[in-house]
N, C-alpha and C positions, 0 to 999 in steps of 0.2 A: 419521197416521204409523203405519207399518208397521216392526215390527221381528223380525229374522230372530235367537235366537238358542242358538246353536251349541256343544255339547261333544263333541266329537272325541274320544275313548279310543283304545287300542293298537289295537281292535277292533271298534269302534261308534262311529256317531254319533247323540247326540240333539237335537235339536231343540223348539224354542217358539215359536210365531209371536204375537204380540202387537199389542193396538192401543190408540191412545189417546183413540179418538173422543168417548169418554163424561169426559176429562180424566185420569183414572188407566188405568194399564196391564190390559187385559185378553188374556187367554192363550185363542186362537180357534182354533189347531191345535196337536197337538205327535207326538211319535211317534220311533222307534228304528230304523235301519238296522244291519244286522249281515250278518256274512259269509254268513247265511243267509235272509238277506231285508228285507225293510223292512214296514214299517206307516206310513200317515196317517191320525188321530182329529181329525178336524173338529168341534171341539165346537157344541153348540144349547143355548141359554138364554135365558129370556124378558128378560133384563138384558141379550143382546146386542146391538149394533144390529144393525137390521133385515138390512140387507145381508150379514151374516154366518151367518145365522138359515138352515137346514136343513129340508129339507122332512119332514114329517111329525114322530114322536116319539123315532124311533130316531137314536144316533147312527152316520155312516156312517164309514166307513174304508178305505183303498186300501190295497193288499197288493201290492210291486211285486217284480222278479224280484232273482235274489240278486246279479248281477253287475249291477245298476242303481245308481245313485249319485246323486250331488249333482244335475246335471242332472234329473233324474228329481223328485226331491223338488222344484226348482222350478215342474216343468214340472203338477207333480199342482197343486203350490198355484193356476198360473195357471188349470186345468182347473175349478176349485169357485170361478173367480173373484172372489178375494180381492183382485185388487189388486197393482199393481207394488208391491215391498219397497222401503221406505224405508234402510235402513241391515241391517246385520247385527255382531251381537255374538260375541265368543266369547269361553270360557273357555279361558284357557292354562296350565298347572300352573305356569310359571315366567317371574319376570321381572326376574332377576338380582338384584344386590346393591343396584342404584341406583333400579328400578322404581317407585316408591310408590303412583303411582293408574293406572286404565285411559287405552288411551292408543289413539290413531287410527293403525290399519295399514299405514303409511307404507313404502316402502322400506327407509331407512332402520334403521328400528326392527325390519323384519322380517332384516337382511343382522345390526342388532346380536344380535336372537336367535338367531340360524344357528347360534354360537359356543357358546351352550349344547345347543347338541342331543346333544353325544358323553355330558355328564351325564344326561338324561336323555332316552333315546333311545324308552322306549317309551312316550312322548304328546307328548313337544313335536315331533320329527318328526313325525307326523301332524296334530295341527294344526297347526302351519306350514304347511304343504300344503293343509291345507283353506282356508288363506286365502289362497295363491294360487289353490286351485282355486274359489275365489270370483269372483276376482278376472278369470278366465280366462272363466266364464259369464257374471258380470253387471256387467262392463266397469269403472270407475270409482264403482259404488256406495261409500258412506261401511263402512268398517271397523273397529271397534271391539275393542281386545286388553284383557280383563281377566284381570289375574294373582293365581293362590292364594295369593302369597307376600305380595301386597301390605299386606294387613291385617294382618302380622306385623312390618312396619318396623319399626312406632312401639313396640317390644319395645324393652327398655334394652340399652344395651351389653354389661350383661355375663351376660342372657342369650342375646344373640347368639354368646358367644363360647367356643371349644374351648379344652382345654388343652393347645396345638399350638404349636411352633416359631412366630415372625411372620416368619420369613424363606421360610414355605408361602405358598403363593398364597392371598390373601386372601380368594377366594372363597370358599373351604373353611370355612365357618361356618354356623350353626344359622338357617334362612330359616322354616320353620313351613307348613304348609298347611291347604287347607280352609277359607283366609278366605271366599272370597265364602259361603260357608255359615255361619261364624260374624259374616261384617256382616250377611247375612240376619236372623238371631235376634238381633242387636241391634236393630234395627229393629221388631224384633215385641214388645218390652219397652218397658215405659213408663218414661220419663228419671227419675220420682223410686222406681223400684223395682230401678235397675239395681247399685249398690254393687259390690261384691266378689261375682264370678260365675261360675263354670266351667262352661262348656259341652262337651257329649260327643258327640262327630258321631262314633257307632258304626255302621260300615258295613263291607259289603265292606273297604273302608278305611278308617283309624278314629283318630282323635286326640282329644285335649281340648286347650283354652285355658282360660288364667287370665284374667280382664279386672276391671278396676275402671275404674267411672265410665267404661266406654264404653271404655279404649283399653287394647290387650293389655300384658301382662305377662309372658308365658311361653305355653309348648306342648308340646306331647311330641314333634309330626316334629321334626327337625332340619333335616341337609344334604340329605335324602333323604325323600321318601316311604316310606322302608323303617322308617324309626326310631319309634321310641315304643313305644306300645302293639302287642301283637299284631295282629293281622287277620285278614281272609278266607285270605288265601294269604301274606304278608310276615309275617316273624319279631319286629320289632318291634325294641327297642334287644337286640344281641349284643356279649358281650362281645370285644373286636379279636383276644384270642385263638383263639376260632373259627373265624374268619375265616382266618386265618394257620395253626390248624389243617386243616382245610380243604383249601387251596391248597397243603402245604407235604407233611401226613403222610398224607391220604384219594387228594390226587395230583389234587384238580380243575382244572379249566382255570379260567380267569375267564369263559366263557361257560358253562360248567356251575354255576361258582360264581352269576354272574348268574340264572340260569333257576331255581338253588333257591331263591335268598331272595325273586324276584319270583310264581316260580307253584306252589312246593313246601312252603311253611311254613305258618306258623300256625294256624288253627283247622284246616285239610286236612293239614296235617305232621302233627298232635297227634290227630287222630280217626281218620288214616288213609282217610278215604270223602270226605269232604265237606266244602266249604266255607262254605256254605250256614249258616246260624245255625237256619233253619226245621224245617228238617232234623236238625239236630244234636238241636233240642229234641226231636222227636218221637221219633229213636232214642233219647236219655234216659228219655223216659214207658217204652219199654219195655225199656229194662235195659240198654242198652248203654254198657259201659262206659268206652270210650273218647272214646265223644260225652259222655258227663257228664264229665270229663274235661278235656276239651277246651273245655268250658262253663265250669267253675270256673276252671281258669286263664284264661281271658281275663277272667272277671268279678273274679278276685284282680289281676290287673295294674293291671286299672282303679282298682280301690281305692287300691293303691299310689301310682298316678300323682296319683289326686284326692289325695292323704294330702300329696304332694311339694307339688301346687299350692297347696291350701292355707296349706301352711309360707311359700310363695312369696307370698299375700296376706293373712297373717296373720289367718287364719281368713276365712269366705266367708257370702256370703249367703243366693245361692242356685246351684243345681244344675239344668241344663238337659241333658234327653236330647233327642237327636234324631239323623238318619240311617237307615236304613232295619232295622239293628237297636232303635237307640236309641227310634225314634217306636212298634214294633211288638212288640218281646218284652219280655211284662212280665215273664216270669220273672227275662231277664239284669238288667233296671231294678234284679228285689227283690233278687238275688244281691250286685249291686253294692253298694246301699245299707246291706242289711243289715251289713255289715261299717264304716257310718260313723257308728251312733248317738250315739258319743262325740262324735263333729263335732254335735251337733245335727242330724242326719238321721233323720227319723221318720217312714216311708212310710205312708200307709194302705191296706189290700192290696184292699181292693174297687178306690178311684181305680186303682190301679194295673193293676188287671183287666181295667178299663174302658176303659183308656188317656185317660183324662182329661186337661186340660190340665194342673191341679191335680194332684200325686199324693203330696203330702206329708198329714200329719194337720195340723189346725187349730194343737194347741198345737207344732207342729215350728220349732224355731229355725232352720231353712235351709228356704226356699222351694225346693221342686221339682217340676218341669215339665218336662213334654213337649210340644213344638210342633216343626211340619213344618218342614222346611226348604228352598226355593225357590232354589238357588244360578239357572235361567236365570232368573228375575224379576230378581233381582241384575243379572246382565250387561244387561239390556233397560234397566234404571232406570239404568245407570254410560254404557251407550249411549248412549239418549234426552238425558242431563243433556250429554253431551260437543257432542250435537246443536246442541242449545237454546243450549249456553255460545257455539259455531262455533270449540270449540277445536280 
């Protein structure tokens, strides 16, 4: 079995090709198309099977032109003959109020999604399109929609819920994201270590969950991808005032207002340069004071959020970093932590240096860790199992 799969951004698509020859999923190509090009990394390992295996030591990669697309990316994979694709996965940011688990790309399901796209116009329009435009090259292949919101169902009612009129459309309620990255890091924990546990998917985009014994409790996104915590470019929770400021006495439009809070804010609003966390740290080492700045409040947010979540499971176990800030800047890790000794958080700064999986001290009453996070393996494994079920 071959699995194709797929996350589609406002901007990019990435990809994972997977197989399951050897019984478990292995990831045998993957690679990034952007408005300015594409790449394919065909991996080589002596654990792959044969057929997939590369000539010589190096690994090879196709570089294809910038207005090339999904055909193209098929057409390389059939070129390193890999194999007709068996199904294709994707990740969709939303799948409404009633979605719970991944579900086959039906008609149907794809005309119910339609209806949210004016919510969230810069990713669920694009994928929706990728999956017709799948569907368009490679006829009747199987289709599989995993959605972010899905892992946040099983959240209690009433943190679902706003403190809004009920005569609003009931959609208007706190949905949560970045599940299939926090069902990931469940999976990668073992069942008698999992208790009371907050995970930190700090990235470009950036939230945390509460969970105990495996099923959520809370989160910081809400309605929107905008909410919660700061970010890369998103403000994170604003007070409605602003907003109504804003629109009312600055004289924004609501696609101006759109454009700031999606590509104008947070760690780039507050530093002024960049978005980037890499970056940010590097102008910090040399004195820049806006990038330190900029560093301290997203690392003070996060505390506060952990401080909320906590309250929310009456103290915690443990503490997991991850996402492309979280798994790689120990600084932000020690920034964060340091401010939660009271919680029993007790970092040890070498582990933490080192990026270890371990990054707490031995006698720390909360376990803390950093472990990667795999959201397309997620969609391939929600795939394959829909496969297998013939649901």
């Amino acid at each position: 079995m071959l699995i194709l799969s797929l996350d589609a951004g406002s901007s990019s698509l990435k990809f994972a090709l997977y197989t399951d020859e050897t019984g478990e999923l292995q990831r045998i190509a993957s690679g990034t198309y952007t408005a300015s090009g594409g790449r394919l990394t065909i991996a080589a390992s002596r654990e792959r099977p044969p057929r997939y295996a590369t000539r010589g030591s190096s690994v090879p990669a196709l570089t294809w032109r910038a207005e090339a697309s999904l055909p193209d990316l098929f057409a390389a994979l059939d070129r390193y003959g890999i194999g007709a694709i068996t199904a294709v996965g994707h990740r969709l940011v939303f799948g409404g109020p009633e979605r719970t688990q991944p579900t086959r790309a039906t008609s149907e399901v794809l005309a119910e999604l339609e209806r949210f796209v004016p919510l969230y116009p810069l990713h669920l329009r694009s994928e929706l399109d990728l999956v017709r435009s799948v569907r368009a090259h490679q006829g009747d292949i199987p289709q599989v929609l995993c959605f972010d919101t899905a892992f946040h169902q099983g959240m209690p009612e009433i943190a679902k819920r706003y403190p809004l009129p009920s005569s609003l459309d009931p959609i208007v309620r706190r949905y949560g994201y970045h599940g299939l990255s926090y069902e990931y890091i469940l999976t990668q924990l073992q069942a008698d270590t999992v208790g009371r546990v907050i995970i930190a998917h700090l990235g470009n985009g950036a939230s945390l969950a509460a969970v105990r014994d495996g099923q959520p409790v809370d989160t910081t996104m809400g309605f929107s991808t905008l909410g919660g915590l700061m970010m890369g470019t998103r403000p994170g929770d604003l007070d409605p005032g602003v907003l109504l400021h804003l629109l009312n006495v600055e004289g924004l439009s609501a696609q101006q207002l759109t454009t700031l809070v999606n590509e104008q804010c947070g760690l780039l609003g507050v530093s002024g340069t960049t978005a980037d966390m890499a970056t940010l740290l590097e102008d910090r080492r040399t004195g820049v004071k806006a990038a330190a700045f900029a560093i301290d409040l997203f690392a003070y947010q996060a505390r506060k959020h952990i401080g909320a979540l906590v309250a929310v499971l009456g103290g915690f176990d443990m503490l997991v970093f991850t996402g492309g800030i979280g798994e790689h800047a120990a600084t932000v890790r020690q920034l964060i932590c340091d401010g939660l000794q009271h919680l029993g958080v007790v970092v040890d700064a070498a582990r933490n240096m080192a990026n270890a999986s371990v990054i707490s001290q031995a006698d720390s009453a909360v376990d803390v860790r950093v472990i990667a996070t795999d959201e397309s393996l997620m969609v391939a494994r929600h795939t394959r199992r829909l496969l297998t079920a013939g649901a």
